[in-house]
PyMOL Python script that loads the backbone (N, CA, C, O; Angstrom):
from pymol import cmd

cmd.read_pdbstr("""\
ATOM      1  N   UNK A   1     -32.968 -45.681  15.429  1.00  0.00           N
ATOM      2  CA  UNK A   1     -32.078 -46.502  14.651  1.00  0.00           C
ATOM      3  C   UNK A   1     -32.848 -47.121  13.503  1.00  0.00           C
ATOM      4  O   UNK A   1     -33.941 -47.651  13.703  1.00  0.00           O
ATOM      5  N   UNK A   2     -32.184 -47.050  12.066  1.00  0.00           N
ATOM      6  CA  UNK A   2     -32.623 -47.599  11.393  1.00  0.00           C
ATOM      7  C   UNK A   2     -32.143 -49.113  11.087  1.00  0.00           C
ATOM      8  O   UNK A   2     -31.026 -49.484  11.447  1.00  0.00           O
ATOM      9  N   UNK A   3     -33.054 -49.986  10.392  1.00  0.00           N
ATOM     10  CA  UNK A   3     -32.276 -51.339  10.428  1.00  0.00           C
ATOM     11  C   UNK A   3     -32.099 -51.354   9.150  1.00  0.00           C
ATOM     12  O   UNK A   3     -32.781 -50.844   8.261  1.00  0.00           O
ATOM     13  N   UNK A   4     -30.557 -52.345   9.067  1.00  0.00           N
ATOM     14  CA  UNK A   4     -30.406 -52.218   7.593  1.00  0.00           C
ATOM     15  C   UNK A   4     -29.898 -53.709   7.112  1.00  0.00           C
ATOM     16  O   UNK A   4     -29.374 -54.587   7.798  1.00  0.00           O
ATOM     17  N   UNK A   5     -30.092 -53.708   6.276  1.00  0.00           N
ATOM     18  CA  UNK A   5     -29.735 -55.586   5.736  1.00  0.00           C
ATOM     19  C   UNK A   5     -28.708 -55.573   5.881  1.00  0.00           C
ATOM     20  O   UNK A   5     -28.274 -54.537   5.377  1.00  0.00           O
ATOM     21  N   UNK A   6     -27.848 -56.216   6.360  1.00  0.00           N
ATOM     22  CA  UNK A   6     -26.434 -56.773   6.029  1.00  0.00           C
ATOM     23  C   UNK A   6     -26.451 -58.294   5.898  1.00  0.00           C
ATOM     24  O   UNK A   6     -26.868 -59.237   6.570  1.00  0.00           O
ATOM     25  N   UNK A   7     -25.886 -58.138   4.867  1.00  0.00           N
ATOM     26  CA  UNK A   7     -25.110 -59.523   4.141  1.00  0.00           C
ATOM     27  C   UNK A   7     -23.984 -60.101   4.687  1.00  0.00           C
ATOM     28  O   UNK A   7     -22.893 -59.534   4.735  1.00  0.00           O
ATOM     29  N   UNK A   8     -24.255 -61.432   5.182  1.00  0.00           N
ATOM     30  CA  UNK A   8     -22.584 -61.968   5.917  1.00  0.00           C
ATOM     31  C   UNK A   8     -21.535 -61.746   5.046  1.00  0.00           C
ATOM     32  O   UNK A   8     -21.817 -61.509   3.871  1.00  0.00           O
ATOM     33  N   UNK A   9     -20.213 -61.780   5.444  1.00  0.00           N
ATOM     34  CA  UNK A   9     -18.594 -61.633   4.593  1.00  0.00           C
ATOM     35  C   UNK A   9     -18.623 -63.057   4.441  1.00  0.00           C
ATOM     36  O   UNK A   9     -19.350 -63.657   5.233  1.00  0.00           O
ATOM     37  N   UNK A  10     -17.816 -63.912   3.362  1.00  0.00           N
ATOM     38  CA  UNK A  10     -17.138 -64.431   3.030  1.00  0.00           C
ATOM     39  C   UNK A  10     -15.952 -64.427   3.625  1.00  0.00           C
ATOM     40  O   UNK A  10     -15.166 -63.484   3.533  1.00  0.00           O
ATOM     41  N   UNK A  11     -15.695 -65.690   4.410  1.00  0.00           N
ATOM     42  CA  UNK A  11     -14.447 -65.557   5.391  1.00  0.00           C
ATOM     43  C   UNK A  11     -14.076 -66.885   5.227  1.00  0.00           C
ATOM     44  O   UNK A  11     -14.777 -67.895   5.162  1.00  0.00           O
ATOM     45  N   UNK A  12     -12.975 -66.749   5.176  1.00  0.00           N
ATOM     46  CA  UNK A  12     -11.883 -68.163   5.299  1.00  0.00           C
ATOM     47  C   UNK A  12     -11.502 -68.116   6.256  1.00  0.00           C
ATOM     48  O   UNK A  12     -11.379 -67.075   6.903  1.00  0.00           O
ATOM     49  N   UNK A  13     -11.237 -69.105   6.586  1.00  0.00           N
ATOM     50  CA  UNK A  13     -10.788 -70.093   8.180  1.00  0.00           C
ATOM     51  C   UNK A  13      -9.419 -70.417   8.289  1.00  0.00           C
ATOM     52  O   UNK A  13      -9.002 -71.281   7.518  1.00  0.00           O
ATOM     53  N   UNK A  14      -8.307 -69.685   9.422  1.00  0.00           N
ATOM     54  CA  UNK A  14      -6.981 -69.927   9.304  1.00  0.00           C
ATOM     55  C   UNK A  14      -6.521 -70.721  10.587  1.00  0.00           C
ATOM     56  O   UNK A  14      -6.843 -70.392  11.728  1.00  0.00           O
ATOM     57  N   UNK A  15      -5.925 -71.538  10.347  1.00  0.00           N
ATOM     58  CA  UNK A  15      -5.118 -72.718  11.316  1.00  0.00           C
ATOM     59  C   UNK A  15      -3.766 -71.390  12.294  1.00  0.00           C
ATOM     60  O   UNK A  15      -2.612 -71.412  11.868  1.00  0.00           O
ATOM     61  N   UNK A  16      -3.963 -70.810  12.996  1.00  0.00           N
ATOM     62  CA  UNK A  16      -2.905 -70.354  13.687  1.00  0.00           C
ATOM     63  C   UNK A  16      -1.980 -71.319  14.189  1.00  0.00           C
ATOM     64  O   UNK A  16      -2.284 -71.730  15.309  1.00  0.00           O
ATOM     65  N   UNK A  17      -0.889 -71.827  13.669  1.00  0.00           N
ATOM     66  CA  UNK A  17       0.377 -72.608  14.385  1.00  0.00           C
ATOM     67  C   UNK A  17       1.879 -71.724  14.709  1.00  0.00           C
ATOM     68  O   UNK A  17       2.192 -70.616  14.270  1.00  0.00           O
ATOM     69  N   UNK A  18       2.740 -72.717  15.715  1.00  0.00           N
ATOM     70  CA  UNK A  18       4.095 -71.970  16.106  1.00  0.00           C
ATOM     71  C   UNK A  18       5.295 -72.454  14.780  1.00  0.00           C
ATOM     72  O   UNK A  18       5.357 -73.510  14.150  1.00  0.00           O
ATOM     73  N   UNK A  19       5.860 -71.641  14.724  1.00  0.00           N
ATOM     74  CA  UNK A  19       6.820 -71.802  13.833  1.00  0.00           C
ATOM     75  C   UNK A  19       7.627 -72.848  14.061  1.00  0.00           C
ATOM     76  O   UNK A  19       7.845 -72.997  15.263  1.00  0.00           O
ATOM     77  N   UNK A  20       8.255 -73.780  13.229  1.00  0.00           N
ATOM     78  CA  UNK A  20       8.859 -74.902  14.037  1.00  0.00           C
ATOM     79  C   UNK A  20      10.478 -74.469  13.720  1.00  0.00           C
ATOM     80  O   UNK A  20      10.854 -74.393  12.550  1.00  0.00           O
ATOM     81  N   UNK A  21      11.143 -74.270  14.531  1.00  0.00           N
ATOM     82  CA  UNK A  21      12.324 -73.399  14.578  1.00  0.00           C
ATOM     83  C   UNK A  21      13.359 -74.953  14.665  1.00  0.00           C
ATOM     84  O   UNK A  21      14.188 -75.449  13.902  1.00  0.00           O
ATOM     85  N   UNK A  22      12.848 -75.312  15.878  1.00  0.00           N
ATOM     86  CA  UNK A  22      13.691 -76.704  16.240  1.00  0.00           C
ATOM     87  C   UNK A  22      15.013 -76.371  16.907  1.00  0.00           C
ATOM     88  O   UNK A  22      16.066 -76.985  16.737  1.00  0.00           O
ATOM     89  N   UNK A  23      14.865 -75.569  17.500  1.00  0.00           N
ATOM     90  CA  UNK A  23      15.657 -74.545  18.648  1.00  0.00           C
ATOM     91  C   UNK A  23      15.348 -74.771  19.829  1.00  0.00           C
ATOM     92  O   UNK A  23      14.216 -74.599  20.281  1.00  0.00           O
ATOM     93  N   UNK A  24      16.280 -75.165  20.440  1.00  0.00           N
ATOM     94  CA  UNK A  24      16.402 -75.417  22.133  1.00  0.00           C
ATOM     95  C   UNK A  24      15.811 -74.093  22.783  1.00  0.00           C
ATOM     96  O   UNK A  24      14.893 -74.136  23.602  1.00  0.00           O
ATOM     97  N   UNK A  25      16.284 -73.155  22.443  1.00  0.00           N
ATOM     98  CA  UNK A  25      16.393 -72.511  23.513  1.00  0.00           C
ATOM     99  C   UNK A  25      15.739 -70.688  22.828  1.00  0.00           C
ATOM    100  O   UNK A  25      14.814 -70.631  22.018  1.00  0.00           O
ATOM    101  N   UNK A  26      16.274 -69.735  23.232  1.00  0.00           N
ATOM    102  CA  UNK A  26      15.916 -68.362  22.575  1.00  0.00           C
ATOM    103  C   UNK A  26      16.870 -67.834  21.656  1.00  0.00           C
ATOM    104  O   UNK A  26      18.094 -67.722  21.596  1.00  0.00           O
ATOM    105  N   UNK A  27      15.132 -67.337  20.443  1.00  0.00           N
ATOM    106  CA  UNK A  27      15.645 -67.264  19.498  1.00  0.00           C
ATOM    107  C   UNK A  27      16.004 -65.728  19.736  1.00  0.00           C
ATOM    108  O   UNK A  27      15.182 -64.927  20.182  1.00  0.00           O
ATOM    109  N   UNK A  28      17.481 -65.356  19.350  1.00  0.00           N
ATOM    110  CA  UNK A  28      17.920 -64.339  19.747  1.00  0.00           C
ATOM    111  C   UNK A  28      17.432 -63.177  18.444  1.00  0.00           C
ATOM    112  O   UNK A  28      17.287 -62.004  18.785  1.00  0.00           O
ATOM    113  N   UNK A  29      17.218 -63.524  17.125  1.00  0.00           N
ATOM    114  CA  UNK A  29      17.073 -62.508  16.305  1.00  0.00           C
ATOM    115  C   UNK A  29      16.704 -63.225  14.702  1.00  0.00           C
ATOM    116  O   UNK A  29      16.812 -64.426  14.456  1.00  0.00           O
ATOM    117  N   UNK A  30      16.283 -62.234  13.786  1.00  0.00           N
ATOM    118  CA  UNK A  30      15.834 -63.178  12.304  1.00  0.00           C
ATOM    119  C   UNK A  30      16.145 -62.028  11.345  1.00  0.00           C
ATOM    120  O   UNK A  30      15.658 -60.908  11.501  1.00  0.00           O
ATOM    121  N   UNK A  31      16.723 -62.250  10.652  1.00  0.00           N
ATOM    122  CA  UNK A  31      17.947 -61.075   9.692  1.00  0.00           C
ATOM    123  C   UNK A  31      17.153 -62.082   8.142  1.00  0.00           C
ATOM    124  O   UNK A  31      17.003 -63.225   7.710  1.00  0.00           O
ATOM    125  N   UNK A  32      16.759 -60.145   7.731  1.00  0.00           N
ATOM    126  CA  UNK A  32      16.009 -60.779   6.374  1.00  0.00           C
ATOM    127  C   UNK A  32      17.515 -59.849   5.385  1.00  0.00           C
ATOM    128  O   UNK A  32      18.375 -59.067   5.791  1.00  0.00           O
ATOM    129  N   UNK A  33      17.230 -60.429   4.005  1.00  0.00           N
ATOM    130  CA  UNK A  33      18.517 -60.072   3.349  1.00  0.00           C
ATOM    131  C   UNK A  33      17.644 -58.797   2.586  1.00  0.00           C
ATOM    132  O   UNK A  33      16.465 -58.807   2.233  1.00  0.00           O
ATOM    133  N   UNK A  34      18.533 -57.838   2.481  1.00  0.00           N
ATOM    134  CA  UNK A  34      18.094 -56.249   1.924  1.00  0.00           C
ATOM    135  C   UNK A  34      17.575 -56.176   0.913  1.00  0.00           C
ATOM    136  O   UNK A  34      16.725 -55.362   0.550  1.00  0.00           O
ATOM    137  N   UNK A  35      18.201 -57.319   0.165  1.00  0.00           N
ATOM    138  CA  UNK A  35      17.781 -56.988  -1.194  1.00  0.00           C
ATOM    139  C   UNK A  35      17.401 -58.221  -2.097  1.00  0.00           C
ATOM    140  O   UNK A  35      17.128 -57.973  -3.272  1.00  0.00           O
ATOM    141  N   UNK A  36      17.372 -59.069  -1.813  1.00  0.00           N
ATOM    142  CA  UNK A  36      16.733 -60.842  -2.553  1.00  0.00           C
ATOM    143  C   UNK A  36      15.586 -61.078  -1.199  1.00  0.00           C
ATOM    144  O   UNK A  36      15.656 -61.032   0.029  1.00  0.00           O
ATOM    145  N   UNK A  37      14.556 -61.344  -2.196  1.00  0.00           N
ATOM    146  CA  UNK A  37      13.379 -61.581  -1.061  1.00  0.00           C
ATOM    147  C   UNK A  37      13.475 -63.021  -0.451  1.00  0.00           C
ATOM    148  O   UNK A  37      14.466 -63.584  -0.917  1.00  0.00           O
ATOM    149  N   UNK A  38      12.925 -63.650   0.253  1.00  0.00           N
ATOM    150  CA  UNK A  38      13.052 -65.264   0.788  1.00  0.00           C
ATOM    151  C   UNK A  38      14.236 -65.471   1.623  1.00  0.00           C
ATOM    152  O   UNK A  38      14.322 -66.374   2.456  1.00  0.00           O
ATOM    153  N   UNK A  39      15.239 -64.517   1.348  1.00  0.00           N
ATOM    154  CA  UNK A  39      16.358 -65.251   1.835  1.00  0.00           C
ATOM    155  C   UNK A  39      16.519 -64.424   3.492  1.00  0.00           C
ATOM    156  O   UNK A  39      16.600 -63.223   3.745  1.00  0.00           O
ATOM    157  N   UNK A  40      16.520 -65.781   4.540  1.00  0.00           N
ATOM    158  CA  UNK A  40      16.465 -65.116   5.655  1.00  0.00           C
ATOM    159  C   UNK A  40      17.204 -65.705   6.690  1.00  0.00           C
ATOM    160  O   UNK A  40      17.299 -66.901   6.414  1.00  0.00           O
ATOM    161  N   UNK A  41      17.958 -65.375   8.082  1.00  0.00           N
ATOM    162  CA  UNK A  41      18.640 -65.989   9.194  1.00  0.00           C
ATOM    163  C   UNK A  41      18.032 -66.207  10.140  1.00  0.00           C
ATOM    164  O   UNK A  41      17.104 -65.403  10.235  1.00  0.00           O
ATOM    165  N   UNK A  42      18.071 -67.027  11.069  1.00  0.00           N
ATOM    166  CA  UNK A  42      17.581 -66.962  12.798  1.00  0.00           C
ATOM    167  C   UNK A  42      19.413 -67.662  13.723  1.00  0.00           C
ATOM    168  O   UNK A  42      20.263 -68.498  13.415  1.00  0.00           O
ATOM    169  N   UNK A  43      19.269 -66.996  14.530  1.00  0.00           N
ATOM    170  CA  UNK A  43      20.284 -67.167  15.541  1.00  0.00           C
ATOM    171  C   UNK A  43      19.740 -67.797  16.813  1.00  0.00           C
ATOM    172  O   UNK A  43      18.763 -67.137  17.167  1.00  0.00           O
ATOM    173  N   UNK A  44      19.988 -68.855  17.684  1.00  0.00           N
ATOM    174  CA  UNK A  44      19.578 -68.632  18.629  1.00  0.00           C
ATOM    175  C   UNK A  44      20.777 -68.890  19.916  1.00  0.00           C
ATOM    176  O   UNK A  44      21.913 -69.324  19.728  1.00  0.00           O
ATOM    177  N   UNK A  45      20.350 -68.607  20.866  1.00  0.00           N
ATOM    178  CA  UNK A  45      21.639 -68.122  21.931  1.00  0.00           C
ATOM    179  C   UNK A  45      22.601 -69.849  22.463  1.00  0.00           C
ATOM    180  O   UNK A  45      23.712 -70.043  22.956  1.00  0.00           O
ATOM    181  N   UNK A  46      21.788 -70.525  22.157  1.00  0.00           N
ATOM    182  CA  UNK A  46      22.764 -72.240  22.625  1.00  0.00           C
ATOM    183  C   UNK A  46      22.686 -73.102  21.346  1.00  0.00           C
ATOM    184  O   UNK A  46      23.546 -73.982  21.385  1.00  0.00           O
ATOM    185  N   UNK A  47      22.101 -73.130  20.475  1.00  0.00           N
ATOM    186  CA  UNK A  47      21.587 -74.369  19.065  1.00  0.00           C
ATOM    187  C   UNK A  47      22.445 -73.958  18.278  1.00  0.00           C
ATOM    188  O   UNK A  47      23.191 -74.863  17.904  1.00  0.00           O
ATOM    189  N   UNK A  48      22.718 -72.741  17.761  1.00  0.00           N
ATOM    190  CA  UNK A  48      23.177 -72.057  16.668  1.00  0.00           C
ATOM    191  C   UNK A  48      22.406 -71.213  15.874  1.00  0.00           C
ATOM    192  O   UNK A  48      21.565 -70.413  16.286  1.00  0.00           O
ATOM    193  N   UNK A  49      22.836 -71.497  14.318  1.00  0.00           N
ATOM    194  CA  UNK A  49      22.102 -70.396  13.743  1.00  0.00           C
ATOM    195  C   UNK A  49      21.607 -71.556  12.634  1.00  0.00           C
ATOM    196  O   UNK A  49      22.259 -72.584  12.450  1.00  0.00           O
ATOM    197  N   UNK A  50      20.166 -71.199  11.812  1.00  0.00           N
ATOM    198  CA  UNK A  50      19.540 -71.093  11.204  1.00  0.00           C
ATOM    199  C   UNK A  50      19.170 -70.423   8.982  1.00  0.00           C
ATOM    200  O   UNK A  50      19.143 -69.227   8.695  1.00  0.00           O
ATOM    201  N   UNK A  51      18.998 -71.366   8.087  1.00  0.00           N
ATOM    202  CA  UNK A  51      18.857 -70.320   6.938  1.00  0.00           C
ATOM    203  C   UNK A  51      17.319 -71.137   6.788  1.00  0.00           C
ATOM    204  O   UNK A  51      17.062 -72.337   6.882  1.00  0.00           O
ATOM    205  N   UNK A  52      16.587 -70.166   6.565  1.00  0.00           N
ATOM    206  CA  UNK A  52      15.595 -70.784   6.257  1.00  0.00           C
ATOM    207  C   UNK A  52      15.120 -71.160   4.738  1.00  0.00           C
ATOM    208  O   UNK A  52      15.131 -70.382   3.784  1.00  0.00           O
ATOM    209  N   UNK A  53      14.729 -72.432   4.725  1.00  0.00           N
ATOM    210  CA  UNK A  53      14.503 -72.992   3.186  1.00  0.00           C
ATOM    211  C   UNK A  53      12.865 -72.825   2.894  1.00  0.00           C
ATOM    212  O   UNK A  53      11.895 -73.093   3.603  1.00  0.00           O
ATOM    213  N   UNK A  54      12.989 -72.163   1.295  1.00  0.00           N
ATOM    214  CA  UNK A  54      12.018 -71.969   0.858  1.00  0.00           C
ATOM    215  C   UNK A  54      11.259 -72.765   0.685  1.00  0.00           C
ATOM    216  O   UNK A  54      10.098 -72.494   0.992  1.00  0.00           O
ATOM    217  N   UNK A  55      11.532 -73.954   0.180  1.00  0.00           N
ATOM    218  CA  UNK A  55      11.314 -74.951  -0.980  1.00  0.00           C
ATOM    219  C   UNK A  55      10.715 -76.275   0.076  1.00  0.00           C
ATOM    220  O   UNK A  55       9.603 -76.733  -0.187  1.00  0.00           O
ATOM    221  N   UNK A  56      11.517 -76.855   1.277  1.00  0.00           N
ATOM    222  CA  UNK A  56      10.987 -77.631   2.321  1.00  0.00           C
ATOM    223  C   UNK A  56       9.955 -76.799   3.144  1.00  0.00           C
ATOM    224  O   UNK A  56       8.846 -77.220   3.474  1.00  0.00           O
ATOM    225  N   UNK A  57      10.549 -75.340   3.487  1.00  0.00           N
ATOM    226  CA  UNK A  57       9.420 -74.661   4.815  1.00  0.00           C
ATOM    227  C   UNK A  57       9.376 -74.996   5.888  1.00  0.00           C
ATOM    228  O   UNK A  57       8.452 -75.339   6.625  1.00  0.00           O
ATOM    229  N   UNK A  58      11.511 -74.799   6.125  1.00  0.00           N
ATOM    230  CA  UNK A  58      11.625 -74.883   7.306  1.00  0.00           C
ATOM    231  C   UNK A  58      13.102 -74.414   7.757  1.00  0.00           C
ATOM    232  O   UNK A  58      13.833 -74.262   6.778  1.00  0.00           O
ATOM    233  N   UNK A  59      13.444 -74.267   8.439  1.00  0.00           N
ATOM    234  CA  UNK A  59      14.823 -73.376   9.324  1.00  0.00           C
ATOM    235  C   UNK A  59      15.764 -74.761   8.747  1.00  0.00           C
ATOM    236  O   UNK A  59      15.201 -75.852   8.662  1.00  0.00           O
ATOM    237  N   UNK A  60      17.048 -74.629   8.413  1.00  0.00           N
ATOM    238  CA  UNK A  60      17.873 -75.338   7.913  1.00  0.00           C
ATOM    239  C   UNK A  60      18.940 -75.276   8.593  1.00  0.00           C
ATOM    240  O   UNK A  60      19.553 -74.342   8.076  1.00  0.00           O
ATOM    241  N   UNK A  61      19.975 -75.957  10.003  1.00  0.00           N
ATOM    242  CA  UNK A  61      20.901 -75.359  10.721  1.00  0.00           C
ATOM    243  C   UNK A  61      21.754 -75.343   9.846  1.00  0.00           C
ATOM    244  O   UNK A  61      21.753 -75.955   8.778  1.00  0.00           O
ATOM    245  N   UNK A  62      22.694 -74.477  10.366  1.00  0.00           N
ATOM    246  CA  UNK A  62      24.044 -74.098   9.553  1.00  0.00           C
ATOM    247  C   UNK A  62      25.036 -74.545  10.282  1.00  0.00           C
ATOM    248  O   UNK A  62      26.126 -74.574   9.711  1.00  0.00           O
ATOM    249  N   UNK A  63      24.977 -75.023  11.731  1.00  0.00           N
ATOM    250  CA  UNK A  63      26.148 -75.603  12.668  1.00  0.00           C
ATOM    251  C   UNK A  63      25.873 -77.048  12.685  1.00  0.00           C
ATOM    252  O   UNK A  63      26.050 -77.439  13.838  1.00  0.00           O
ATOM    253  N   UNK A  64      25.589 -77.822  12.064  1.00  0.00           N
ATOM    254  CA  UNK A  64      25.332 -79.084  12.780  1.00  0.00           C
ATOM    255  C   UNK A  64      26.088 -79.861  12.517  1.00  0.00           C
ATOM    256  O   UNK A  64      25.736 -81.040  12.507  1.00  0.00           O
ATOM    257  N   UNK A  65      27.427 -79.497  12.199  1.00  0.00           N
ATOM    258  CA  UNK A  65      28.446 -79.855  11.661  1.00  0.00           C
ATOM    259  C   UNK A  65      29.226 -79.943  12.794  1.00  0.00           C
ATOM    260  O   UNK A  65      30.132 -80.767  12.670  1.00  0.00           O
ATOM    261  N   UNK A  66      29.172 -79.223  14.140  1.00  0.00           N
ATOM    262  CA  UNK A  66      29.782 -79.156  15.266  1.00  0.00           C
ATOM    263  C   UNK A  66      29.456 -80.632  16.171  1.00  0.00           C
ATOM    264  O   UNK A  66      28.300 -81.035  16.301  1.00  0.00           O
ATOM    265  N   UNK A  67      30.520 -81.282  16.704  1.00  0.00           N
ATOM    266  CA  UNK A  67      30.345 -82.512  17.197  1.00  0.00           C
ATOM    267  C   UNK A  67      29.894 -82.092  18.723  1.00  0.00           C
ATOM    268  O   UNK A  67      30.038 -80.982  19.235  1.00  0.00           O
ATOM    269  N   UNK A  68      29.277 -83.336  19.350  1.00  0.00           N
ATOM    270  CA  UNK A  68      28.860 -83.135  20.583  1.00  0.00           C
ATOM    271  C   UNK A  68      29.840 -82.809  21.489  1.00  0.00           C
ATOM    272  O   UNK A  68      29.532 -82.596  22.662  1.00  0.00           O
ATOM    273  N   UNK A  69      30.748 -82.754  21.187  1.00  0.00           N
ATOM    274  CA  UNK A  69      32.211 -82.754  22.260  1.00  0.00           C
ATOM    275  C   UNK A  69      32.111 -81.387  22.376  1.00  0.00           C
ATOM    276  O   UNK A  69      32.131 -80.867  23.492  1.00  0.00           O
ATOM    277  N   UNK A  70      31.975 -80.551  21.081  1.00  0.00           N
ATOM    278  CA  UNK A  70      31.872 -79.161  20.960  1.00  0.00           C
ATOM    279  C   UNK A  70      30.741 -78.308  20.750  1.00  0.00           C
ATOM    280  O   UNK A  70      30.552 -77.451  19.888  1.00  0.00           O
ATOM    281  N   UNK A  71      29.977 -78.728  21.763  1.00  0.00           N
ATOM    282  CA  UNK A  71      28.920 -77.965  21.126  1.00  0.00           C
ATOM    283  C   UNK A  71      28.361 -76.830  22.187  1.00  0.00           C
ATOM    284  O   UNK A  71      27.253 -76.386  22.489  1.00  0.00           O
ATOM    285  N   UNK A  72      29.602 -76.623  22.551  1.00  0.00           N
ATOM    286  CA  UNK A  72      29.447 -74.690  23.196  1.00  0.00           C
ATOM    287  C   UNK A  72      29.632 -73.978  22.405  1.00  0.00           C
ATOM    288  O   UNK A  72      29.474 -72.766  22.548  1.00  0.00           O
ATOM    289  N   UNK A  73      30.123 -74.686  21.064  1.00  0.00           N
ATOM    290  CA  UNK A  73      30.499 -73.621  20.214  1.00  0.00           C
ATOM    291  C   UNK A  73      29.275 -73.120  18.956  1.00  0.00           C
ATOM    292  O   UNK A  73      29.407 -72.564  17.865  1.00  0.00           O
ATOM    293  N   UNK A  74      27.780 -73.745  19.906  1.00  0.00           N
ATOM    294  CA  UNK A  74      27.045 -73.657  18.539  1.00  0.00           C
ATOM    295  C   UNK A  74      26.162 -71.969  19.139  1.00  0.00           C
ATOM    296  O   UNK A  74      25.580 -71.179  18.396  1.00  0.00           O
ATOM    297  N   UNK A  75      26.323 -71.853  20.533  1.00  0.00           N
ATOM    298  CA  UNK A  75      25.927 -70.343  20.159  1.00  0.00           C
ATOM    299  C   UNK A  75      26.282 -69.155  19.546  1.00  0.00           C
ATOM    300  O   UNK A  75      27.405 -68.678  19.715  1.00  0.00           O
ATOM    301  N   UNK A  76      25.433 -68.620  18.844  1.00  0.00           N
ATOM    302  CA  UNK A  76      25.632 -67.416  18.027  1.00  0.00           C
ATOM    303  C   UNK A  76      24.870 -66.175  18.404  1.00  0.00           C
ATOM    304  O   UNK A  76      23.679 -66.027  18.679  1.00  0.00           O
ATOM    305  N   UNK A  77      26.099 -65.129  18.332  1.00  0.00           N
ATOM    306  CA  UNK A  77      25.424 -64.387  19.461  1.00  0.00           C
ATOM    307  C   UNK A  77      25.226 -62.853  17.592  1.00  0.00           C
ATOM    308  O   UNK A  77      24.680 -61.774  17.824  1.00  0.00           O
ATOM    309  N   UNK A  78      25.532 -63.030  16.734  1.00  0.00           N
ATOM    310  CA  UNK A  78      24.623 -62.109  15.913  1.00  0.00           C
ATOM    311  C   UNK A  78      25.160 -62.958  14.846  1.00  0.00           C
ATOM    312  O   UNK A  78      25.979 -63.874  14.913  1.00  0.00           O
ATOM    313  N   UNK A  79      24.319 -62.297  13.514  1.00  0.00           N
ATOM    314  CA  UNK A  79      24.728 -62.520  11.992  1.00  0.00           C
ATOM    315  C   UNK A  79      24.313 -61.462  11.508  1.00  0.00           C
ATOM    316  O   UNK A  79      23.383 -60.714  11.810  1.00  0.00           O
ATOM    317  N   UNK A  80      25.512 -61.448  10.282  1.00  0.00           N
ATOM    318  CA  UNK A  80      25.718 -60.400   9.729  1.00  0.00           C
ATOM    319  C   UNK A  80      25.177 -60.892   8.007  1.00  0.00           C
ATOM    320  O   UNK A  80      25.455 -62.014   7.585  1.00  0.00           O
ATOM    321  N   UNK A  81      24.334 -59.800   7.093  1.00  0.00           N
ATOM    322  CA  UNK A  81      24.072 -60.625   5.634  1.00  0.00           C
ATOM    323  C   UNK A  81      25.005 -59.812   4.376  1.00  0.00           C
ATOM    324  O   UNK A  81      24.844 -58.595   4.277  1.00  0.00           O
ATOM    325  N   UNK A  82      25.599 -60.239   3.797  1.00  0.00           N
ATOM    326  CA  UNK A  82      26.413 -59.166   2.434  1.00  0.00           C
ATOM    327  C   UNK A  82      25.247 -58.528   1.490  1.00  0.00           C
ATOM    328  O   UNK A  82      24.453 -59.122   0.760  1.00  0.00           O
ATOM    329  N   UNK A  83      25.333 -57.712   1.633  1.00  0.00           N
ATOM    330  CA  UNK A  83      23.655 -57.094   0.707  1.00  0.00           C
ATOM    331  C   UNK A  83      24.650 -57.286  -0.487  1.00  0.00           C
ATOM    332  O   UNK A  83      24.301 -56.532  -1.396  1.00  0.00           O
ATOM    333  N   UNK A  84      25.625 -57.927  -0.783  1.00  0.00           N
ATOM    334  CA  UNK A  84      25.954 -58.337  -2.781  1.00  0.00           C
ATOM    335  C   UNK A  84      25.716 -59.479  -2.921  1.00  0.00           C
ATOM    336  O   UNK A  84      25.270 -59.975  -3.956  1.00  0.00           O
ATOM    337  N   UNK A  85      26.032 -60.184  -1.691  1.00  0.00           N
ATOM    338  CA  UNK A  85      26.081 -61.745  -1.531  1.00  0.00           C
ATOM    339  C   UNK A  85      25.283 -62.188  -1.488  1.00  0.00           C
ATOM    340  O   UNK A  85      25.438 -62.668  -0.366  1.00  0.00           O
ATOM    341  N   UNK A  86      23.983 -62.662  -1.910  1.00  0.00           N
ATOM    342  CA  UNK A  86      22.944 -63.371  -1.077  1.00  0.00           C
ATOM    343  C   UNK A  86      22.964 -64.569  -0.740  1.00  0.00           C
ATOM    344  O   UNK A  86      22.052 -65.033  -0.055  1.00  0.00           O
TER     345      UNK A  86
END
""", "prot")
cmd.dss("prot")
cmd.show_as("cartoon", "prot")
cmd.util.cbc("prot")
cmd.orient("prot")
């Protein structure tokens, strides 16, 4: 074996964290839009559903408009995106 110099890499140091969803329960799915980049969904099976904001950098509910009286009605069991609509 020959020995050979190596020079260390230049490496940056990354913080691995969990996404903060703010979801009870499982997240059932995350629907990116076909054709506008950023724009994306999460569903989850009891909370509801999810748009995520660019600009704060963070899941934005879309049900929270549902009162506690009703709130069997915040599971969502798919979403669908209009690839014209974004």
């Amino acid at each position: 074996m020959l020995a050979q110099d190596i020079s260390p890499v230049n490496s940056v140091s990354y913080e691995w964290k969990s996404v903060p969803i703010v979801g009870g329960d499982f997240v059932d799915g995350i629907v990116f839009h076909p054709e506008t980049p950023g724009i994306r969904y999460c569903c989850t099976d009891m909370e509801g559903a999810y748009r995520w904001d660019a600009v704060s950098c963070q899941w934005m509910p879309l049900l929270d408009w549902i009162s506690l009286d009703e709130s069997n009605l915040q599971g969502v069991e798919s979403i669908a995106i209009d690839p014209q609509n974004p």
